[in-house]
C-alpha positions in Angstrom: 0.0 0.0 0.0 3.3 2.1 0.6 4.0 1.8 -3.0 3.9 4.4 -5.7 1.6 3.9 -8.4 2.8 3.3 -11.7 1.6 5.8 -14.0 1.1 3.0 -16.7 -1.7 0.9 -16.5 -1.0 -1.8 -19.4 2.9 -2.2 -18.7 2.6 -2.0 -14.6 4.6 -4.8 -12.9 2.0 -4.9 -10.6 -1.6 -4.7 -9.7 -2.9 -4.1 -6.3 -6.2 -5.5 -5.5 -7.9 -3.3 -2.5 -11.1 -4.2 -1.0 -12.6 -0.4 -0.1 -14.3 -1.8 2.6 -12.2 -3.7 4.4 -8.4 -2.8 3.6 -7.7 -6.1 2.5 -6.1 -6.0 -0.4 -2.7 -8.3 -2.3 -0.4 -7.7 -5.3 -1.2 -9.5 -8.5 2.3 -9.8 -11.2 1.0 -8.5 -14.2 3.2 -10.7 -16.3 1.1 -10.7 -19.6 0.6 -7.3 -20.2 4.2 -6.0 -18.9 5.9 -8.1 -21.1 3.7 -8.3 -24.2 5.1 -6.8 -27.5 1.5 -5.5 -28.2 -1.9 -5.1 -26.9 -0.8 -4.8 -23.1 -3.6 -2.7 -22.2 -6.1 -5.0 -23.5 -4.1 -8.0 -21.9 -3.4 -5.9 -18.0 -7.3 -5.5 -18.8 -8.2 -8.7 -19.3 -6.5 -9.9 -16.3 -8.3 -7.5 -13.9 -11.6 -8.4 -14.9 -10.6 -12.0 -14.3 -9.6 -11.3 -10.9 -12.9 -9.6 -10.2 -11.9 -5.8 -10.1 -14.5 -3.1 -10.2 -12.4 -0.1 -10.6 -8.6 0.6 -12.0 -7.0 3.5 -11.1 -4.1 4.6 -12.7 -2.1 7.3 -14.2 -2.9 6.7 -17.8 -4.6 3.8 -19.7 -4.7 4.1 -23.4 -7.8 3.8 -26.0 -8.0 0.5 -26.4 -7.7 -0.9 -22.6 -10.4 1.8 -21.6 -12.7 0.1 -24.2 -11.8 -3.2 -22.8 -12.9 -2.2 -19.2 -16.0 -0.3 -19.7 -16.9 -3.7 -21.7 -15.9 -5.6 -19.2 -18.1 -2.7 -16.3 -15.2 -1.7 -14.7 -14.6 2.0 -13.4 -11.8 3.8 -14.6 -9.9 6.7 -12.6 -6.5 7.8 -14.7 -4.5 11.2 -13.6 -4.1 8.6 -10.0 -0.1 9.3 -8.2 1.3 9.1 -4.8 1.1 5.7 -3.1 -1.2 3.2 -4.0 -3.2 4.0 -0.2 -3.3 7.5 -1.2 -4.8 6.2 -4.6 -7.7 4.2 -2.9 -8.2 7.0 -0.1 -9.0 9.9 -3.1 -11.1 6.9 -5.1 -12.9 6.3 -2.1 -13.9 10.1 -1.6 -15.5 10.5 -4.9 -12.1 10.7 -7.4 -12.3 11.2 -11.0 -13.9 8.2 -12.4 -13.9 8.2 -16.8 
């Protein structure tokens, strides 16, 4: 939760999956999309939904991965920095949401 959130949502290493209402919350690698020549928005988007998220914040998240998510009915919140608990404090008091 002490980490800084990358500003790329397709390449990040990671994902951090918070419940809001509890705090619990654990890292997912995201492997398939940080590595992937192409298309590593649409994969990092594919993996969230598999893993149940409702909302992605992030710094940026280009065309085609925001596509992919509102498909898929999950929130989006871009222009997110600071540490990923800073992240999910702002989200939690109404943030940006696209």
């Amino acid at each position: 939760m002490d980490s800084p959130v990358d500003p790329r949502f397709g390449r990040a290493a990671w994902f951090v999956l918070v419940d809001t209402e509890t705090g619990e919350h654990r890292a997912v690698e995201n492997a398939a999309g940080r590595d992937a020549g192409h298309g590593a928005g649409i994969m990092a988007a594919q993996t969230v939904s598999s893993l149940g998220a409702e909302a992605v914040l992030t710094g940026e998240c280009g065309p085609k991965a925001v596509d992919a998510l509102k498909k898929a009915g999950i929130k989006i919140r871009t222009q997110a920095s600071g540490t990923v608990a800073q992240t999910v404090d702002a989200f939690k008091k109404g943030g940006m949401i696209v």
